[in-house]
N, C-alpha and C positions, 0 to 999 in steps of 0.2 A: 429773857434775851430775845429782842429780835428775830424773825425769822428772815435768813438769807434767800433772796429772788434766786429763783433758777436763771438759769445763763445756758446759753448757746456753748456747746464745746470748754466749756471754763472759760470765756471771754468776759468782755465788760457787762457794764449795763447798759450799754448801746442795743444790746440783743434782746433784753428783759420786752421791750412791749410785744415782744411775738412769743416768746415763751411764755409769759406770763399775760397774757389776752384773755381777757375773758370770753366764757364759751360762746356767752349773748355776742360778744362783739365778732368774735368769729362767725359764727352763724347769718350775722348782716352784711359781711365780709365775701362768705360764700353765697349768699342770694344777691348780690351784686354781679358778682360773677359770672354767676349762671343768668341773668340778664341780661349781661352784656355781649356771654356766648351767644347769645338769641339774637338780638338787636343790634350788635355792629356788623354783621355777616350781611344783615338785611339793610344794612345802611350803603356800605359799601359795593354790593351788588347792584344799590339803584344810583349811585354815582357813575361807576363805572357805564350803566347801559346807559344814563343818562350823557355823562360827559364822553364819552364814548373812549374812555380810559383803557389804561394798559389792562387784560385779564389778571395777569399777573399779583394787582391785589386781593385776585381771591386766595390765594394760597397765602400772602402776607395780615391779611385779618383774623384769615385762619389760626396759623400762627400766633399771633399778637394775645387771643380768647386761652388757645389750647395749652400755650406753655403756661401763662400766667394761671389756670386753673393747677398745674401742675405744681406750681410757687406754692398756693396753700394748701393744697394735697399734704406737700410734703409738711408745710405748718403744722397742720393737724396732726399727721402722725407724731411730728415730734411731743407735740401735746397730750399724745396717750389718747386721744380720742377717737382714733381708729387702730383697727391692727387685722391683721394679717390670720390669727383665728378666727376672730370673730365674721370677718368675711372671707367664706371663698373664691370669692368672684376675682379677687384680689390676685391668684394664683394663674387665675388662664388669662388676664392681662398681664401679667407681668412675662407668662410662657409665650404669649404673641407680641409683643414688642421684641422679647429675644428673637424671636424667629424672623421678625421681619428686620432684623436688623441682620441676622444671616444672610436672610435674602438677597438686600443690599450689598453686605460684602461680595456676595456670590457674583455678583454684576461686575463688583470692582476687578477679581479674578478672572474669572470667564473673557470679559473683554477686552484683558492687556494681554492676553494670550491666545485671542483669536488674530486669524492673519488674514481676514476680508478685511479690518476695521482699520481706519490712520488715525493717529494720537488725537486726530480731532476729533473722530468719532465715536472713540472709548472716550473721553470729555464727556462726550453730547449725551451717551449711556448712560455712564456714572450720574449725571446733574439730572437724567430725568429719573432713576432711581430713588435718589435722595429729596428732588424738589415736584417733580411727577411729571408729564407729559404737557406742552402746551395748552392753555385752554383750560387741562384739568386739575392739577396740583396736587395729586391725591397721590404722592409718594412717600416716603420714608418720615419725611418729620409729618406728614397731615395725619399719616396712623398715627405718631407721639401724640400728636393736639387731639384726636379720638379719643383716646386711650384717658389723656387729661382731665377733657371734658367729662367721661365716664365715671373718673375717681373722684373726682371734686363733689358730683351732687349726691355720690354716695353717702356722703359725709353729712347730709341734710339730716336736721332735727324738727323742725319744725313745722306743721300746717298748715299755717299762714305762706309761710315763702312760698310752699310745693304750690298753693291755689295762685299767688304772684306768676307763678313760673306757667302756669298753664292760662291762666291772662293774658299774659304775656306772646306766649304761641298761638293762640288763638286771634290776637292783635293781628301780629305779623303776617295771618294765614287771610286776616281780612284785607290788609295790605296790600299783597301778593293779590287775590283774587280779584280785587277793584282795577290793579294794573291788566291782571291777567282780560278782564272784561274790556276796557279799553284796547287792549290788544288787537281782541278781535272784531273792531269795528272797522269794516271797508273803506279803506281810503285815511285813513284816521292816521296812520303809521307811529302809534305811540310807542317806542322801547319795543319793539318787534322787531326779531330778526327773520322768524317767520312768517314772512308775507305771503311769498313765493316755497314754492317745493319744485325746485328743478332736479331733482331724482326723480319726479313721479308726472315732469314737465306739466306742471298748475301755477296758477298764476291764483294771486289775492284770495290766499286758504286763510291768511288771518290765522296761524293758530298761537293757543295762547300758552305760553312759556312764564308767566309772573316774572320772580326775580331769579328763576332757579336753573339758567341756562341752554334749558331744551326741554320741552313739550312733555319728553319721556320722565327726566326728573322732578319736573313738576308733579308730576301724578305720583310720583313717591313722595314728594310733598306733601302734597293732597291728603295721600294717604295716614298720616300722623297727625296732620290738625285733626282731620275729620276724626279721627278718633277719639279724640280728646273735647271737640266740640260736640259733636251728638251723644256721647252719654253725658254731658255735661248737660246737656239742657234739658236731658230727660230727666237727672238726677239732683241736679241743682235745686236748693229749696229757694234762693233768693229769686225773686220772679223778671226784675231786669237782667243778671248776669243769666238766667237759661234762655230769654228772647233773643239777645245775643248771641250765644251758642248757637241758639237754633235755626235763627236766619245765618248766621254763617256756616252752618253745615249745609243750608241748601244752597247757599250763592256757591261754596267749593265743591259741591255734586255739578253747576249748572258748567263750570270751568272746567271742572273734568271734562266733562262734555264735548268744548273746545278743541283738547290737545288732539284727538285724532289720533289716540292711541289708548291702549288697550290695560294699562298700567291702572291709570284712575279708577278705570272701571270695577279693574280684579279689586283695587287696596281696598278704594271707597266698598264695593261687593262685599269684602271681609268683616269689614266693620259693622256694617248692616247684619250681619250674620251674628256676630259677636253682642251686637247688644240687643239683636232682639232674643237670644238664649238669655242676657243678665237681666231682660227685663222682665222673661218667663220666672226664671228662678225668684227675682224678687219679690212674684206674685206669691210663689211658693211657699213662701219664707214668710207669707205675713203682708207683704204688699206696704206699699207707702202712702201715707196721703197727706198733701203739704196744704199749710195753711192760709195761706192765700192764693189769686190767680184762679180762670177759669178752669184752667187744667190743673187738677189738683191732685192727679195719680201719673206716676211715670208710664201708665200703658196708655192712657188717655192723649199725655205728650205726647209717647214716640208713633202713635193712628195718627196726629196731626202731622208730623215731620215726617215720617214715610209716605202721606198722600201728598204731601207737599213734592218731594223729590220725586213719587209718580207723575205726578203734574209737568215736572219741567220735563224728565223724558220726555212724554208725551210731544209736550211744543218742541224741544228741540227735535223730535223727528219726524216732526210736522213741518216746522218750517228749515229747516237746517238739513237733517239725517244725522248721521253716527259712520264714523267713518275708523277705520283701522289700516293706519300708515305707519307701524313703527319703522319697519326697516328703511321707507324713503327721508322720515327723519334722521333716524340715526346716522346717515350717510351723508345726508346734507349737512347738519353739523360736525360729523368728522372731516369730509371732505371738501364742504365746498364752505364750512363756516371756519371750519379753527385749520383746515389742510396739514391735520396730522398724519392722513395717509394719502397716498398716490392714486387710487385708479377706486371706478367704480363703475361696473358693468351692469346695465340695466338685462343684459342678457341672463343675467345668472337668475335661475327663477327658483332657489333657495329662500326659506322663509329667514327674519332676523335671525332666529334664534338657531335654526339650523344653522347657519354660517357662524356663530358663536359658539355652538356644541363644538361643532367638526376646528376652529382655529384653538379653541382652550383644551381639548382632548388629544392633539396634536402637540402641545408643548408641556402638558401635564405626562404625557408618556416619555416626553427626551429631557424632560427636569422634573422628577415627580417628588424631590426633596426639598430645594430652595429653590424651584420655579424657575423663571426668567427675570424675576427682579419688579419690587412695586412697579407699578402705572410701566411696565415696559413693551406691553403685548405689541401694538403696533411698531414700534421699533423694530422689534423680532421679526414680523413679518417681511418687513422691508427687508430684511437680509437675501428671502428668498423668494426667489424670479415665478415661484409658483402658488407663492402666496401672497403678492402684493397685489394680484387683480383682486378686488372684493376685503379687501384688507379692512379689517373694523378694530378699533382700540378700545374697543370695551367685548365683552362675554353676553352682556345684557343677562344674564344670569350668575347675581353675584356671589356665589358659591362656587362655581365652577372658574370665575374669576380669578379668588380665593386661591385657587389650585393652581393656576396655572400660572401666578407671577406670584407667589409667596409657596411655592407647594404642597403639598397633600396636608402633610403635620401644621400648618397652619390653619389647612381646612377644618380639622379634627380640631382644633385647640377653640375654633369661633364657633363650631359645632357645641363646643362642650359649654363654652361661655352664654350662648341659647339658652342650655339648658337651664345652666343655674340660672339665667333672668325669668324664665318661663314657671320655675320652682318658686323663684321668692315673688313672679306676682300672683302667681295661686296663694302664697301665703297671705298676697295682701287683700287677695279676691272675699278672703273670711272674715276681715274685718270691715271691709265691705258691707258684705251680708249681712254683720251681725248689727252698721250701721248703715245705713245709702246714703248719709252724711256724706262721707268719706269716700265719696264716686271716686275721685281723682284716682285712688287703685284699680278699681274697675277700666278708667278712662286710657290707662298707662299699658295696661294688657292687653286692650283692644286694636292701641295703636302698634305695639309690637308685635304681636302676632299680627296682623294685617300686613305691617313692613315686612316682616318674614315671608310672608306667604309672596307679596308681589315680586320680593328682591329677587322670583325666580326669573322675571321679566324684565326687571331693570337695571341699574348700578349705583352702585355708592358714585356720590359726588361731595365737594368742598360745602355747595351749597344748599344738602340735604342732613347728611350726615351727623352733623354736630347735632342736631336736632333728635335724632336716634338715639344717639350714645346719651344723651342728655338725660333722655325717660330712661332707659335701660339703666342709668345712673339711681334716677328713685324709684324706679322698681326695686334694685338690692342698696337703700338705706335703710340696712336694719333700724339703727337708734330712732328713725323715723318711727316705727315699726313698733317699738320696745317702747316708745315714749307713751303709745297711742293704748 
């Protein structure tokens, strides 16, 4: 007899080609995906600066990637191909979607029962809860599309696609840096919205922002390619894709450079950290030596790319300097770029990040359970006559962020979900080891610890983010893992 197709819920055979898919095609199914999380975010970003479009489709691109990774998320489970023992990670995403979806309710109640606010205002609340704040979009569905983007590449089986996929980011970071270079040529006015810094009253600072909204999130940019690109070229045996890698780790050191702020410096710093320990141990271990190319040992590589990114220091603070302006940034694009807050006193001689401690410790102690509600901090401010002078819509530390518009228990739940990413890429750091083939795990841990480390200076954004969750994604694919 025949064997009967599985069916969706007992329905027709209209549902048979997703239940019954094969896993090959699934699998080209999910590395599509996760390339197009990569590559329309970057498309749509240089439209927008280019045509000088609504902001608004960065949150609708967002969406477009996040939910539809969500679609075969849920495929696969139906297909027995993932589950909920086999990963834990599985557990503190699913406890932080709850939670920020508390948060959000929390908004909805809180502000039909405040009596400052008019029905237009709790509106204005509610919709920036749910869709995020002007400019930034990083509300309640952009956590879902996070969260998406996270499960989907969990689901990864294959080699081939993960090396696609870091291609792929590594593309886009060259992208980014050739605009971001243009940027910053005087007079030039390519996709710049930092010309000028009228917080810090300068004129033609040129600094350079890519496609990534502001100078600051750039350098959390920065901070991921570069990770992925320098051990990539130390560890890569093919001799064109490491040349690659490794002129675009120093074109995105010389970008850093640019933004004039202190971000690039820490992520890109971490990474330089990180892989000069993996490229000790690999010594340790036995050492590598590839067979062709003049550079034919990974230490041999990474003497040439670290004197290399010595070199640009150098020029750039020979002919340029190094400059450290986050706070005039930050204000300029809250204030005087997207005017999601009110006032900004040059008299306040608090650093960024102090006036970030002191606004997210303030609403973390009068909501320390569901916060103030996603992307709502500036909102809140505005309520109060003694906190809208200097009023900033980010924490620039996103942890304390974390806290302060989703509350404490959501701090703890992203806290916990760290760990397990930081857990399964130690696991992949041994397979690593036991090959250097297999950098891409190496390359994945260096870029999230680095992003951990800077996130204490920066913020999640629409236009960094996915790229996060993305690696964080194949860091915990066990079957990647299991297959290997």
């Amino acid at each position: 007899m025949a064997k009967t197709p599985k069916t969706i819920f007992g329905t027709t055979e209209k549902s048979n080609f997703i239940l019954n898919m094969k896993s090959e095609t699934l699998q080209k199914w999910v590395g599509v995906m996760l390339a197009l999380c990569i590559i329309i975010p970057q498309i749509g970003n240089f439209v927008i600066s280019a045509a000088k479009a609504s902001s608004a489709f960065l949150g609708a691109f967002l969406y477009l990637t996040g939910f539809s990774c969500i679609l075969f998320f849920i495929i696969a489970m139906l297909k027995k191909e993932q589950s909920f023992k086999e990963n834990k990670s599985y557990f503190a995403v699913v406890f932080m979607a709850v939670w920020a979806f508390a948060s959000y309710y929390g908004v909805v109640i809180r502000t039909a029962s405040d009596d400052r606010l008019s029905a237009e205002s709790v509106s204005e609340f509610v919709s920036t809860a749910l869709e995020g704040e002007l400019g930034r979009y990083e509300g309640l569905l952009a956590l879902f599309a996070y969260f998406g983007i996270f499960l989907l590449a969990t689901t990864l089986t294959k080699e081939k696609t993960v090396r696609l996929v870091m291609d792929i980011i590594v593309g886009t970071g060259i992208v980014q840096a050739v605009i971001a270079v243009l940027q910053h040529i005087p007079n030039f006015d390519f996709l710049t919205d930092y010309a000028d810094l009228p917080t810090a009253a300068l004129r033609d600072v040129m600094l350079s922002s890519g496609l990534s909204d502001s100078p600051i999130l750039y350098g959390s940019f920065l901070t991921i390619v570069t990770g992925i690109a320098f051990t990539g070229a130390v560890f890569e045996e093919n001799v064109t894709r490491a040349r690659v890698y490794g002129a675009s780790a120093v074109l995105f050191w010389l970008t850093g450079l640019f933004t004039s702020s202190i971000v690039p410096i820490i992520g890109i710093g971490c990474v330089f950290v990180f892989v000069t320990a993996v490229v000790i141990m690999n010594k340790k271990k036995g050492g590598t030596a590839f067979e062709s190319g003049k550079l034919r040992t990974p230490m041999k590589r990474y003497a040439v790319l670290m004197a290399a990114m010595a070199a640009v220091l150098a020029l750039v603070l020979i002919f340029q300097g190094i400059y450290i302006r986050d706070k005039e940034i930050a204000y300029y694009d809250a204030y005087y770029r997207l005017f999601i807050v009110l006032s900004f006193s040059p008299m306040n001689t608090q650093s960024l990040y102090e006036i970030g401690f002191e606004r997210s410790m303030y609403f973390i102690k009068a909501h320390p359970i569901l916060g103030i509600g996603p992307d709502c901090l500036a909102k809140y401010q505005l309520l109060d006559e003694e906190l809208v002078t200097c009023s900033i819509d980010r924490s620039y530390n996103e942890y304390l962020y974390t806290a302060a518009t989703r509350g404490i228990p959501a701090l703890i739940g992203y806290l916990v979900f760290l760990g397990i990413v930081i857990k399964n890429c130690a696991s992949g750091m041994k397979l690593f080891l036991a090959d250097s083939r297999k950098w891409y795990y190496a390359a994945v841990f260096g870029a999230i610890a680095a992003y951990i480390v800077q996130a204490i200076f920066s913020a999640s954004s629409v236009t960094v983010a996915p790229l996060f969750w993305l690696i964080c994604g194949i860091a915990c694919a066990k079957k990647l893992r299991a297959s290997e």
